[in-house]
N, CA, C and O atoms as a printed pandas DataFrame, in Angstrom:
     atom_number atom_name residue_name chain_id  residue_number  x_coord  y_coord  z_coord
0              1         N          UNK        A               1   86.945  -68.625  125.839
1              2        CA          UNK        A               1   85.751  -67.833  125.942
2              3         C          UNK        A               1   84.566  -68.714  125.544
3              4         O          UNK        A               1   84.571  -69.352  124.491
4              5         N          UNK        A               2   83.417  -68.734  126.527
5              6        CA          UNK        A               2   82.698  -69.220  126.023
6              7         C          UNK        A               2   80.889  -68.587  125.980
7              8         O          UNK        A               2   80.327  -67.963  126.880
8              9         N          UNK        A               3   80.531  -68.844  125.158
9             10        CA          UNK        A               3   79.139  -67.772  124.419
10            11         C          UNK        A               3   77.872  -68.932  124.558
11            12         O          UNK        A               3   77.649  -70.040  124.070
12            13         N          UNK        A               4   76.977  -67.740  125.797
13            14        CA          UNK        A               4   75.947  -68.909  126.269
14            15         C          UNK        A               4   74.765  -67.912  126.125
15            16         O          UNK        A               4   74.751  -66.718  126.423
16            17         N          UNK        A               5   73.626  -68.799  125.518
17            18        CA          UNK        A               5   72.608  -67.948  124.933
18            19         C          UNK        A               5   71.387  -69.301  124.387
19            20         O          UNK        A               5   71.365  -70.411  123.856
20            21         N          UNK        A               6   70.651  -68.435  124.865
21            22        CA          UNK        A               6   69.299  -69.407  125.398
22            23         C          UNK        A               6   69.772  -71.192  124.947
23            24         O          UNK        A               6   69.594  -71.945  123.989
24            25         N          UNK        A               7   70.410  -71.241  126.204
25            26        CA          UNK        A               7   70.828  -72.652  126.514
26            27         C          UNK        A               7   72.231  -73.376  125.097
27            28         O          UNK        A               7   72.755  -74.478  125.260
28            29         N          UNK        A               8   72.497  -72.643  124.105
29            30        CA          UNK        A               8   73.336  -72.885  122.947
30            31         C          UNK        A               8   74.728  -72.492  123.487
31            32         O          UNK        A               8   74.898  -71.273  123.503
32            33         N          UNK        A               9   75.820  -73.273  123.957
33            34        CA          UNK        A               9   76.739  -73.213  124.469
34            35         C          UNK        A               9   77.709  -73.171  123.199
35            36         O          UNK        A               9   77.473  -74.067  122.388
36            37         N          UNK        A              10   78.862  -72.216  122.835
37            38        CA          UNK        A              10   80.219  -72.277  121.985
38            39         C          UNK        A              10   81.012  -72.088  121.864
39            40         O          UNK        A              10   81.054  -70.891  121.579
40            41         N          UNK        A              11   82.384  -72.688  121.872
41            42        CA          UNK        A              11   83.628  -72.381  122.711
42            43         C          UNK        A              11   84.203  -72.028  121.394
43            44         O          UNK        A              11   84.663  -72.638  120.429
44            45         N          UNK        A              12   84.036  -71.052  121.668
45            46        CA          UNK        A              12   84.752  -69.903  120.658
46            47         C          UNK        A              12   86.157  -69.990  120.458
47            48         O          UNK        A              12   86.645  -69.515  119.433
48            49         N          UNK        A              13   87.120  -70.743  121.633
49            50        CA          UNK        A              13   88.344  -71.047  121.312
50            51         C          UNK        A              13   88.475  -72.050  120.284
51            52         O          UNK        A              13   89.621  -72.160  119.848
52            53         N          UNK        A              14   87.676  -72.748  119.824
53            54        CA          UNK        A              14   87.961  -73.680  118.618
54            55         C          UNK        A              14   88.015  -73.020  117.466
55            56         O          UNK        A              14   88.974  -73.398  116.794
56            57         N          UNK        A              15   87.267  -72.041  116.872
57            58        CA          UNK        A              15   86.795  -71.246  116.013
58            59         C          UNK        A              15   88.840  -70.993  115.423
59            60         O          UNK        A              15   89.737  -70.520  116.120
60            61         N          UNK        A              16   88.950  -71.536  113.921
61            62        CA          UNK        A              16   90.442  -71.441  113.993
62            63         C          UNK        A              16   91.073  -69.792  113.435
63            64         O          UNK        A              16   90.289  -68.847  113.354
64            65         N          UNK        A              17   91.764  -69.721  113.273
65            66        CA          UNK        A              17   92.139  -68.245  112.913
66            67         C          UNK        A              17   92.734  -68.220  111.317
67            68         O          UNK        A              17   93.718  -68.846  110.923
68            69         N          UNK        A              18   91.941  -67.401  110.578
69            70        CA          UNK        A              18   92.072  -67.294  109.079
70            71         C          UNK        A              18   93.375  -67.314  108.897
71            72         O          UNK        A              18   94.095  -66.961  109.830
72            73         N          UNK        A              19   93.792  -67.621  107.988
73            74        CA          UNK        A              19   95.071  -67.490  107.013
74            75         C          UNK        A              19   95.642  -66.601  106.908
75            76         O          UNK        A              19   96.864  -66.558  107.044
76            77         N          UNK        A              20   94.728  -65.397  106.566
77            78        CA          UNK        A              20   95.382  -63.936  106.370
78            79         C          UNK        A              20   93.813  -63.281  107.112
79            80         O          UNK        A              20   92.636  -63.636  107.064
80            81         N          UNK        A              21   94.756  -61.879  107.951
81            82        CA          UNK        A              21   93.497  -61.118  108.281
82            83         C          UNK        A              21   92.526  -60.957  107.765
83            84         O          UNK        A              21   92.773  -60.932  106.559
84            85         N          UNK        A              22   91.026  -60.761  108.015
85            86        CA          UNK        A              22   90.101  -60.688  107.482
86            87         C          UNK        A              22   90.109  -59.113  107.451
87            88         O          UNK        A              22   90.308  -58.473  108.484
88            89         N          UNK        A              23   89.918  -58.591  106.401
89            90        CA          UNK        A              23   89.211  -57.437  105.989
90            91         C          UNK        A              23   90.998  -56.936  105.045
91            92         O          UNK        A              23   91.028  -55.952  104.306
92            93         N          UNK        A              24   91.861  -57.532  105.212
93            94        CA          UNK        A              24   93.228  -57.240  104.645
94            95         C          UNK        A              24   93.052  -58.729  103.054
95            96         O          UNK        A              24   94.062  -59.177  102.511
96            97         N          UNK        A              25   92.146  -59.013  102.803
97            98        CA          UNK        A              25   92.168  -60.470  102.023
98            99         C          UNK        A              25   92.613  -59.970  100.722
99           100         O          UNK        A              25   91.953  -59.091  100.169
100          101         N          UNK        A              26   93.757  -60.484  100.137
101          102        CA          UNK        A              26   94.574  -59.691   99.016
102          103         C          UNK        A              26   92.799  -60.541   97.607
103          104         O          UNK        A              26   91.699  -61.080   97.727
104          105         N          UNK        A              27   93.729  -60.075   96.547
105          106        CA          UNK        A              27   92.978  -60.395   95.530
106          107         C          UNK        A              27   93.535  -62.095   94.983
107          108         O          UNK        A              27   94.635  -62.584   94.724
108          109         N          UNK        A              28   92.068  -62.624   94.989
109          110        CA          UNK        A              28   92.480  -63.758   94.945
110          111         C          UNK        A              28   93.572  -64.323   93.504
111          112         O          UNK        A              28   94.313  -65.306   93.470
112          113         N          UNK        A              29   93.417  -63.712   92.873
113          114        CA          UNK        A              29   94.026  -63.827   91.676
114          115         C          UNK        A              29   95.466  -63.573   91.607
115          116         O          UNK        A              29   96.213  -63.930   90.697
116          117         N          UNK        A              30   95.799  -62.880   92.725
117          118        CA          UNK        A              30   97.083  -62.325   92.943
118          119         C          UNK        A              30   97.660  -63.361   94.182
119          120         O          UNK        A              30   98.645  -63.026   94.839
120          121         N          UNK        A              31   96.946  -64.652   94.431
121          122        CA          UNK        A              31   97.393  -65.138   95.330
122          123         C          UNK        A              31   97.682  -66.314   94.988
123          124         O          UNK        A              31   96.818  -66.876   94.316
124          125         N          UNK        A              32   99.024  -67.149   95.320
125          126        CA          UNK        A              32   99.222  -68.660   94.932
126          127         C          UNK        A              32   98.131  -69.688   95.371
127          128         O          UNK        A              32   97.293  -69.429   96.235
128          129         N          UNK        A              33   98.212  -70.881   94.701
129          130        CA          UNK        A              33   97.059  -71.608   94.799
130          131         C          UNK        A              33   96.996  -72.351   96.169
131          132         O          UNK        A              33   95.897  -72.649   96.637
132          133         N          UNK        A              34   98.082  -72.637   96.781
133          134        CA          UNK        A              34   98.481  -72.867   98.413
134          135         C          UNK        A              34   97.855  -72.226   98.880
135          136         O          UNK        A              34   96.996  -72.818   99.533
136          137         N          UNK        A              35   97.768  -70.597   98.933
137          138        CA          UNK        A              35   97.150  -69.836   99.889
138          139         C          UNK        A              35   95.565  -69.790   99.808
139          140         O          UNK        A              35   94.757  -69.618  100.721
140          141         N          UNK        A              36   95.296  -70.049   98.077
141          142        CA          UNK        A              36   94.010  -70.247   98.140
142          143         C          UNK        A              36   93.023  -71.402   98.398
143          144         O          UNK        A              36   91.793  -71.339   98.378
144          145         N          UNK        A              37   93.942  -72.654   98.684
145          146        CA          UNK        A              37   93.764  -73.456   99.042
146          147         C          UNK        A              37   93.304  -73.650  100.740
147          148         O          UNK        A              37   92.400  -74.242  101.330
148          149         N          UNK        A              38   94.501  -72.777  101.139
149          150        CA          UNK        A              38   94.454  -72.472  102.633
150          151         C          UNK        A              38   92.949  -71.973  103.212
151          152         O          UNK        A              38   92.334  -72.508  104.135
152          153         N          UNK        A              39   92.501  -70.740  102.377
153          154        CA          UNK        A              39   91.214  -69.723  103.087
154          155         C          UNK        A              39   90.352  -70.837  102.682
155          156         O          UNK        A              39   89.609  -71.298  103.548
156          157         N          UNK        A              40   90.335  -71.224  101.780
157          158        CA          UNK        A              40   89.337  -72.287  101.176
158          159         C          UNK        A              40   88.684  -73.312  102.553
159          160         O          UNK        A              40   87.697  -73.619  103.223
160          161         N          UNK        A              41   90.074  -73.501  102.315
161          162        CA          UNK        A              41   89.944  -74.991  103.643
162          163         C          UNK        A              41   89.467  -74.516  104.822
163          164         O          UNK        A              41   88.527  -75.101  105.359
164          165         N          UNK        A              42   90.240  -72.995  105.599
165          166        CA          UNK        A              42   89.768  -72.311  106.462
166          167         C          UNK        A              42   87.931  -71.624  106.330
167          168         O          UNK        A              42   87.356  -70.986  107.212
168          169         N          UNK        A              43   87.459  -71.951  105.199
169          170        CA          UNK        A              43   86.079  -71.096  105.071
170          171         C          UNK        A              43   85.430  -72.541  105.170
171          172         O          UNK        A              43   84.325  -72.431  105.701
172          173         N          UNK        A              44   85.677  -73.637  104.900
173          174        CA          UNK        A              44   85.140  -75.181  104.667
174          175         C          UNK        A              44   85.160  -75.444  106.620
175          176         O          UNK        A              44   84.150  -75.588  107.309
176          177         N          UNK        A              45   86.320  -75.439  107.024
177          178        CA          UNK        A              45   86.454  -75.571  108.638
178          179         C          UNK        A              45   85.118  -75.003  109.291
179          180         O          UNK        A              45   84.166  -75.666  109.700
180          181         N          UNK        A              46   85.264  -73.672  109.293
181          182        CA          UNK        A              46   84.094  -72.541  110.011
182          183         C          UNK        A              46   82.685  -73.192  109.485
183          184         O          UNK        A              46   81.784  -73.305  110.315
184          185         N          UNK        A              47   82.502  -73.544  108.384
185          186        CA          UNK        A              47   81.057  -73.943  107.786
186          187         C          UNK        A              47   80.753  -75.013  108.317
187          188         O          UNK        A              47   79.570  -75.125  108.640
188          189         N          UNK        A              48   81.714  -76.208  108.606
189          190        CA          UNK        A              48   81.988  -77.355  108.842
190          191         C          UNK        A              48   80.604  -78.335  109.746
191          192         O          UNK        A              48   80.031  -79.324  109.289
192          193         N          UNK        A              49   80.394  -77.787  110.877
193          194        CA          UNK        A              49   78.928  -78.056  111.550
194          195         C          UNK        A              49   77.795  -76.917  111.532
195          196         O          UNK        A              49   76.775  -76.929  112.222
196          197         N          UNK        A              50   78.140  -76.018  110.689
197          198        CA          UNK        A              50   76.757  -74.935  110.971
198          199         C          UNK        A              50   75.348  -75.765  110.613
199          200         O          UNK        A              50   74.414  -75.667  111.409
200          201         N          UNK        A              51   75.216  -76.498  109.535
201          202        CA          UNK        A              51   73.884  -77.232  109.901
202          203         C          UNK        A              51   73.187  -78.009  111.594
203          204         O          UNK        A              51   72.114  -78.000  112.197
204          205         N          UNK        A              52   74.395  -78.527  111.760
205          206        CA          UNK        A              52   73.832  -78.999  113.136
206          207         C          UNK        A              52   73.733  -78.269  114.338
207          208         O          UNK        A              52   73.224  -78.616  115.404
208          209         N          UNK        A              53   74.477  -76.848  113.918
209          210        CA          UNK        A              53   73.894  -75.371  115.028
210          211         C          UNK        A              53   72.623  -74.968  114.082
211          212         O          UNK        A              53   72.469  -73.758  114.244
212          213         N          UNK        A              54   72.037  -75.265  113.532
213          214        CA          UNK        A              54   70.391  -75.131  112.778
214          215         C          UNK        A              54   70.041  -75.691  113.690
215          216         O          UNK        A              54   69.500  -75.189  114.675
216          217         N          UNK        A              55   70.323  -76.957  113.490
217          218        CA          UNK        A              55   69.290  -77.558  114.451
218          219         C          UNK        A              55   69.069  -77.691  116.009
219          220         O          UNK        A              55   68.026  -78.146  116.479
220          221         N          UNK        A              56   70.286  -77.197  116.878
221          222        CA          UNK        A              56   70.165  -76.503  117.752
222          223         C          UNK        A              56   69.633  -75.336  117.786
223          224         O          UNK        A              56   69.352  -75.127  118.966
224          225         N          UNK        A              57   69.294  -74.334  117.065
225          226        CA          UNK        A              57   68.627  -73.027  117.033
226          227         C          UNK        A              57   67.393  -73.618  117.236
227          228         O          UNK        A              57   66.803  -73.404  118.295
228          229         N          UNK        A              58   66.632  -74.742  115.888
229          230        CA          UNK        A              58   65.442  -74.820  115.906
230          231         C          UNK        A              58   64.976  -75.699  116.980
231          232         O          UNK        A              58   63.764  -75.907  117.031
232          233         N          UNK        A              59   65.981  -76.423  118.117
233          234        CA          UNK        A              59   65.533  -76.871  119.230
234          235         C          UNK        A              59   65.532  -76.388  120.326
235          236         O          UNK        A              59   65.088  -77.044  121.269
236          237         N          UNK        A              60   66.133  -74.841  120.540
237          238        CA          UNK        A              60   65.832  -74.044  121.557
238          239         C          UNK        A              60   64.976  -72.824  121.235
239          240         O          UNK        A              60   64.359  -72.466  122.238
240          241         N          UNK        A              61   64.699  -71.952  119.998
241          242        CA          UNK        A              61   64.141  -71.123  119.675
242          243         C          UNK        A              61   63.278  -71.703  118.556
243          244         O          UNK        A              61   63.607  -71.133  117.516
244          245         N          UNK        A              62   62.255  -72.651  118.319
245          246        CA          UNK        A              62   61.488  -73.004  117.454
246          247         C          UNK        A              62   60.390  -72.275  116.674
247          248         O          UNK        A              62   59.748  -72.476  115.643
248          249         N          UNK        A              63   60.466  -71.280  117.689
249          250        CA          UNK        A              63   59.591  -70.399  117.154
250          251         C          UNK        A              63   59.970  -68.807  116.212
251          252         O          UNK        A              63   59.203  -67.916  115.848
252          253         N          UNK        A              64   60.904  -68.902  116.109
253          254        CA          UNK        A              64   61.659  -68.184  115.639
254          255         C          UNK        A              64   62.958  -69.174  114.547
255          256         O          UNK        A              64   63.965  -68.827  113.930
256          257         N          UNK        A              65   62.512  -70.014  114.680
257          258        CA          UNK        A              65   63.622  -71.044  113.765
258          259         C          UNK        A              65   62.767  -71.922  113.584
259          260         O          UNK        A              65   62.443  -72.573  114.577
260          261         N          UNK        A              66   62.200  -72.195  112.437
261          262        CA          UNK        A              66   61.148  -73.430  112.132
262          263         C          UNK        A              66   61.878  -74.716  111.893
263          264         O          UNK        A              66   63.091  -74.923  111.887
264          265         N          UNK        A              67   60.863  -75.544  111.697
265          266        CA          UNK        A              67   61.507  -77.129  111.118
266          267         C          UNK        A              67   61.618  -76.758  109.510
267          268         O          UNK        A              67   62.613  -77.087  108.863
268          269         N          UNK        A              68   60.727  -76.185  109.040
269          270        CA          UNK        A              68   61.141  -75.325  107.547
270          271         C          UNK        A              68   62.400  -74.716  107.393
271          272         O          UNK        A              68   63.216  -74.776  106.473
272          273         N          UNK        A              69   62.404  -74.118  108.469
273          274        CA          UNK        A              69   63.742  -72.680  108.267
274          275         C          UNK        A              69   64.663  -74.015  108.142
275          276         O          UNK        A              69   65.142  -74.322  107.050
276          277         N          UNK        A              70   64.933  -74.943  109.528
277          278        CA          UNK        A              70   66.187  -75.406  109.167
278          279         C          UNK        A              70   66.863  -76.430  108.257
279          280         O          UNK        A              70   68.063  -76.621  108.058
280          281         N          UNK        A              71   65.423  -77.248  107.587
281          282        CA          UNK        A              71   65.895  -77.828  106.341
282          283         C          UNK        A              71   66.216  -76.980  104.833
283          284         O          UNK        A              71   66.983  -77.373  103.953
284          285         N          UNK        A              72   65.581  -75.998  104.823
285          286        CA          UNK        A              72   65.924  -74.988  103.539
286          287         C          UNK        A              72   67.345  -74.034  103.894
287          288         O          UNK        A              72   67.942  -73.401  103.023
288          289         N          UNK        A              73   67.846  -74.077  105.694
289          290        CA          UNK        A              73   68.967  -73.796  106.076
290          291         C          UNK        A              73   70.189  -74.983  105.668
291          292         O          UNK        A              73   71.288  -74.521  105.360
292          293         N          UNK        A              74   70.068  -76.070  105.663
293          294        CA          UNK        A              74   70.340  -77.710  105.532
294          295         C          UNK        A              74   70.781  -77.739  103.872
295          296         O          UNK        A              74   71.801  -78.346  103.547
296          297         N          UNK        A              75   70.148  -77.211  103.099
297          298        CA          UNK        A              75   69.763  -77.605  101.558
298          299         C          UNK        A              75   71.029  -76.561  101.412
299          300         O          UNK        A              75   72.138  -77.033  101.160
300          301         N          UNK        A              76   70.891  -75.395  101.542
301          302        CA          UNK        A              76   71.971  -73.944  101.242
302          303         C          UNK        A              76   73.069  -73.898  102.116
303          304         O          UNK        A              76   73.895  -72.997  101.974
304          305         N          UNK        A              77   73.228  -74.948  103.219
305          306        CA          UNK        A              77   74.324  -74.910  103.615
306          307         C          UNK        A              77   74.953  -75.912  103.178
307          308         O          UNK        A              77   76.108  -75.998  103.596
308          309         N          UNK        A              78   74.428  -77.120  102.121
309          310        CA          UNK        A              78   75.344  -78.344  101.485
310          311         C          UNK        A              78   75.596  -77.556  100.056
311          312         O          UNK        A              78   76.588  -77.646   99.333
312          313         N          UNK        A              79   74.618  -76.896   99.894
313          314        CA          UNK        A              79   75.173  -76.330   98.542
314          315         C          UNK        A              79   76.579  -75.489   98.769
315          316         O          UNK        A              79   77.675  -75.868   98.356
316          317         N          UNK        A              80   76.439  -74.800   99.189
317          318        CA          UNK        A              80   77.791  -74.057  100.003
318          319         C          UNK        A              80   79.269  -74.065   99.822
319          320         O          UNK        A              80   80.223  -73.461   99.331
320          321         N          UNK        A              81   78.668  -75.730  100.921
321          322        CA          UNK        A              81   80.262  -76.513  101.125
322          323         C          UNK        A              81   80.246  -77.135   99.702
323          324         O          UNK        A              81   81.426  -77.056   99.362
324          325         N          UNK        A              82   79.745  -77.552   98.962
325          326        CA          UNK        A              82   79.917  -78.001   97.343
326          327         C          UNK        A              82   80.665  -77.224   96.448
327          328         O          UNK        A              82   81.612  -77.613   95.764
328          329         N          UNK        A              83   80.030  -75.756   96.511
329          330        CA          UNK        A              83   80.556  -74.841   95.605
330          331         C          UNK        A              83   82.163  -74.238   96.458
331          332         O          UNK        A              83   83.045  -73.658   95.825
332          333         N          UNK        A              84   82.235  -74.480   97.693
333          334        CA          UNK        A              84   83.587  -74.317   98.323
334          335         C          UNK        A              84   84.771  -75.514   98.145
335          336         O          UNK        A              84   85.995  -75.417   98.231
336          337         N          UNK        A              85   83.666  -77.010   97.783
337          338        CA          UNK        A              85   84.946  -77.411   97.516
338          339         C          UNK        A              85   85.242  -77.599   96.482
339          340         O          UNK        A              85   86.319  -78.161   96.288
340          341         N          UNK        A              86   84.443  -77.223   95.408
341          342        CA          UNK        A              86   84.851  -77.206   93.971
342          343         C          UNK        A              86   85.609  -75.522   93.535
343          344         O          UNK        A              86   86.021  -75.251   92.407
344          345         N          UNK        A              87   85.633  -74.867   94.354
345          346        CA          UNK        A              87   86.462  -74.023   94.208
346          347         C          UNK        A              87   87.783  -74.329   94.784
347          348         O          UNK        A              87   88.685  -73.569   94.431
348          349         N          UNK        A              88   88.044  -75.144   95.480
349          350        CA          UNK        A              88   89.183  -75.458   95.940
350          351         C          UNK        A              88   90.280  -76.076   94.930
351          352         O          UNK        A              88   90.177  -77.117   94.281
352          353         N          UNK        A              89   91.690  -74.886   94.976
353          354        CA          UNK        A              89   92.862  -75.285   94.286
354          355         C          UNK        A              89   93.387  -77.001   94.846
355          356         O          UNK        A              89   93.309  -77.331   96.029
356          357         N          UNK        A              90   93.922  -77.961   93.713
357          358        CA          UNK        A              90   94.128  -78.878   94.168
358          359         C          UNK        A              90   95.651  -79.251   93.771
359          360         O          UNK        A              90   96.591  -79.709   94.422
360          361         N          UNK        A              91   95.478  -78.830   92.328
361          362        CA          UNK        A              91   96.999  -79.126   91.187
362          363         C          UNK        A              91   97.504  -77.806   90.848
363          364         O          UNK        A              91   97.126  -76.679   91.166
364          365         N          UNK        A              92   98.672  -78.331   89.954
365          366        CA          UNK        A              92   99.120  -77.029   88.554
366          367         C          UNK        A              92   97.922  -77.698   87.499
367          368         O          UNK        A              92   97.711  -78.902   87.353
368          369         N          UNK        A              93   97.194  -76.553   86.801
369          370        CA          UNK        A              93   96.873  -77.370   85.710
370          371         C          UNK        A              93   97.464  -78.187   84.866
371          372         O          UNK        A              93   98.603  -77.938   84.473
372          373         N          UNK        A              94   96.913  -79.079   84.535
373          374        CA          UNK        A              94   97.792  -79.941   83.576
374          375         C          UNK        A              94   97.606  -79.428   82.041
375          376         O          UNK        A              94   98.143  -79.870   81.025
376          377         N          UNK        A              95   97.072  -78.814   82.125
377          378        CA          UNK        A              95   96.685  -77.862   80.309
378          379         C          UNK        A              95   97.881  -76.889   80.102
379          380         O          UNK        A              95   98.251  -76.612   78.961
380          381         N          UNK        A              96   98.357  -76.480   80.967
381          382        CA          UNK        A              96   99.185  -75.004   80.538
382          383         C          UNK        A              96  100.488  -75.475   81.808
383          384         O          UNK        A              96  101.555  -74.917   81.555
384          385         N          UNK        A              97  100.523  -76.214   82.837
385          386        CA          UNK        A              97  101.231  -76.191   83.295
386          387         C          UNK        A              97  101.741  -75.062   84.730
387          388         O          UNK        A              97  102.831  -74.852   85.262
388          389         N          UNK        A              98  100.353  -74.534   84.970
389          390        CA          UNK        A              98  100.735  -73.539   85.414
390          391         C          UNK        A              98  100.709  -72.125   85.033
391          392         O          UNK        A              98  100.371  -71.175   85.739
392          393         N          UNK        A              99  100.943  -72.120   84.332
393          394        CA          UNK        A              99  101.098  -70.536   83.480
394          395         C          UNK        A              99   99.420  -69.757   83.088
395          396         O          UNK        A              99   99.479  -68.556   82.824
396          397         N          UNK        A             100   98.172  -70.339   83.058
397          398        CA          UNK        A             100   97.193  -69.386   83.120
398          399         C          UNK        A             100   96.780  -70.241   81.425
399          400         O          UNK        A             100   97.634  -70.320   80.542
400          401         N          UNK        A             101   95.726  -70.654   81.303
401          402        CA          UNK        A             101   94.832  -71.255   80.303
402          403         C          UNK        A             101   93.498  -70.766   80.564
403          404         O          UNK        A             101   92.961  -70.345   81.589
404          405         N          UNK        A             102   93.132  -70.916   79.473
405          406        CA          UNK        A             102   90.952  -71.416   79.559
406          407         C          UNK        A             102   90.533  -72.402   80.151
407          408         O          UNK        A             102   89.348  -72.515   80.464
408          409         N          UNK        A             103   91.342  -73.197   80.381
409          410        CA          UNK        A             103   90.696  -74.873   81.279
410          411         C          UNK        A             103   91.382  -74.056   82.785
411          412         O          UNK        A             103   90.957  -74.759   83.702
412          413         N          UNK        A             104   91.756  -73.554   83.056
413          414        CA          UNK        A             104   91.656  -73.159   85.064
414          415         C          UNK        A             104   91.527  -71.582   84.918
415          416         O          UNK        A             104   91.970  -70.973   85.892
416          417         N          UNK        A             105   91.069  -70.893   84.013
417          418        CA          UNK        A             105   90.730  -69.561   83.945
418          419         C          UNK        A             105   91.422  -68.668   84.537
419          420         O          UNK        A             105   90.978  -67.776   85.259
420          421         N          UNK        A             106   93.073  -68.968   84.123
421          422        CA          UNK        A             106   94.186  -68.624   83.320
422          423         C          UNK        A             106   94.742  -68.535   85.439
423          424         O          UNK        A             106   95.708  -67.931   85.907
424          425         N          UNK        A             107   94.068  -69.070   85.926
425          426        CA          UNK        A             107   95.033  -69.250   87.635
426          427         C          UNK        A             107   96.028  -69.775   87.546
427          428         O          UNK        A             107   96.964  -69.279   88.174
428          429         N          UNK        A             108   96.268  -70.994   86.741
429          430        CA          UNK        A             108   97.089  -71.985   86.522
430          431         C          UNK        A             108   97.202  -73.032   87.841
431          432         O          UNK        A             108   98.124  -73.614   88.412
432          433         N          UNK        A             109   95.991  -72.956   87.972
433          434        CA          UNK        A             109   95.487  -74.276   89.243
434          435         C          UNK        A             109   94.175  -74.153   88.587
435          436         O          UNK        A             109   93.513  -73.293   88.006
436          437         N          UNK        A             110   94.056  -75.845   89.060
437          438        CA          UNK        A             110   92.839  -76.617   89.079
438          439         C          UNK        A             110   92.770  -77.349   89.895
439          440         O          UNK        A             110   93.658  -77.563   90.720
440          441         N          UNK        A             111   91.156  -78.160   89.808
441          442        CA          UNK        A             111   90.766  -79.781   90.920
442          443         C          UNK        A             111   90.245  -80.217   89.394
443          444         O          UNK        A             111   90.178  -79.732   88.265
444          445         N          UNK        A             112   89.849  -81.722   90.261
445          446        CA          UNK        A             112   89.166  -82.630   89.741
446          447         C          UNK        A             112   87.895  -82.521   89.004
447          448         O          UNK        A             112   87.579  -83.392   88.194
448          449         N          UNK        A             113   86.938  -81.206   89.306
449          450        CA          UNK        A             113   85.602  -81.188   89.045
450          451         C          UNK        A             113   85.659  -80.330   88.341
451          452         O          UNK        A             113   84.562  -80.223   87.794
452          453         N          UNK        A             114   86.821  -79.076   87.759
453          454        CA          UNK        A             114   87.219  -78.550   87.574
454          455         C          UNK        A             114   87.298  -78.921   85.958
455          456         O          UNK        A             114   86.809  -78.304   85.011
456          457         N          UNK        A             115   88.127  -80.212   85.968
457          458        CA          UNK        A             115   88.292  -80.758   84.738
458          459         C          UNK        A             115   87.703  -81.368   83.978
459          460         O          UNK        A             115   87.829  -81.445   82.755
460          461         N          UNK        A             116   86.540  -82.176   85.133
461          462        CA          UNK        A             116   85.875  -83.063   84.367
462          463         C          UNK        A             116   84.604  -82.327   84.485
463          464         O          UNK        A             116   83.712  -83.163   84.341
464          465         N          UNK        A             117   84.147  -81.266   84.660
465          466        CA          UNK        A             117   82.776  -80.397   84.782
466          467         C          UNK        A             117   83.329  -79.454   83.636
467          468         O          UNK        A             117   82.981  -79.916   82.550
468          469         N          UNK        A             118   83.911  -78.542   83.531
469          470        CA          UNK        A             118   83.742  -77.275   83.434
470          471         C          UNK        A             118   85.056  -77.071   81.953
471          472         O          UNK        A             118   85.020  -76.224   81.061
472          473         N          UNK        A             119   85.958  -78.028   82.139
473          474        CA          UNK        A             119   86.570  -77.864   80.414
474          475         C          UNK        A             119   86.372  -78.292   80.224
475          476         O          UNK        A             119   86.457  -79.412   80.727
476          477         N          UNK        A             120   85.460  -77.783   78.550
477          478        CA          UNK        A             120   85.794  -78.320   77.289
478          479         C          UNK        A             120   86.281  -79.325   76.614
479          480         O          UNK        A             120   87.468  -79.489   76.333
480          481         N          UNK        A             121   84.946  -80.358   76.203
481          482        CA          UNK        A             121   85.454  -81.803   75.689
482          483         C          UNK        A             121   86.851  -81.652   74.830
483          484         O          UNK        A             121   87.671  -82.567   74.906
484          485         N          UNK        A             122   87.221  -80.084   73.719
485          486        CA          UNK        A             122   88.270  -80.334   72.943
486          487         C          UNK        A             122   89.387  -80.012   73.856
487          488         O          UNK        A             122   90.527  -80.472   73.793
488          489         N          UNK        A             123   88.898  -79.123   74.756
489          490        CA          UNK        A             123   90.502  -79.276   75.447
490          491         C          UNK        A             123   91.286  -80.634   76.486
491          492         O          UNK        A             123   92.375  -81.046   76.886
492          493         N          UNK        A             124   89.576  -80.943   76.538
493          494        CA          UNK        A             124   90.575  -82.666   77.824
494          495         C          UNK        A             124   90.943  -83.771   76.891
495          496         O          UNK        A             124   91.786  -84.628   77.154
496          497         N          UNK        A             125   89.883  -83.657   75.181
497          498        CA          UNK        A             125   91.130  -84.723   74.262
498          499         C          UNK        A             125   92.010  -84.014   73.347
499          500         O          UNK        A             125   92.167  -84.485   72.220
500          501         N          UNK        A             126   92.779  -82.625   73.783
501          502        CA          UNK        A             126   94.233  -82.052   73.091
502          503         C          UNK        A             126   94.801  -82.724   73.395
503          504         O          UNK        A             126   94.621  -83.222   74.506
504          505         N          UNK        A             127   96.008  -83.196   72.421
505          506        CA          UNK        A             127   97.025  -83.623   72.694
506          507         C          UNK        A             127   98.326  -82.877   73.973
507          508         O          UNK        A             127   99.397  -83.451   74.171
């Protein structure tokens, strides 16, 4: 299928298919870190070029899509993918092993930015 509109062509067959149905999305907390890894990656995919459909908007509809709109579109869509991939499950925590701590806010998964951002100098030198 493909979606054509003032000259912005998109083959909607690429567009990949979520992990789990959308509007059925269990609670993330209730979900292993694989799976949350999965939507993660699947919400990172879909985001993946939307800046450079900005700038196709603001080169066929400029007037209705500024050179403003699409760099302050540009700025909030890197923030985005940042905060998507620092939400992204990577490990078992190495604090608890899995089992649910204060250093991965008791998921028992973590990442990298995870550890070195957001715990606690006494918990990354516990023994």
């Amino acid at each position: 299928m493909v979606l054509v509109k003032g000259g912005w062509v998109e083959n909607l067959e690429k567009v990949p298919s979520p992990p789990v149905r959308l509007g059925t999305l269990p609670d993330m907390d209730k979900m292993d870190g694989d799976k949350v890894r999965e939507y993660v990656d699947y919400m990172l995919q879909r985001l993946d070029n939307m800046d450079e459909q900005a700038e196709t908007l603001h080169k066929h509809a400029p007037a209705m899509f500024s050179r403003q709109d699409t760099e302050e579109f540009k700025v909030l869509h890197n923030r985005l993918m940042q905060l998507l991939s620092w939400a992204r499950p990577e490990t078992l925590c190495t604090f608890c092993d899995g089992r649910g701590c204060r250093a991965c806010g008791g998921s028992g998964w973590t990442n990298e930015f995870r550890i070195k951002v957001l715990v606690p100098q006494e918990l990354r030198d516990a023994p």
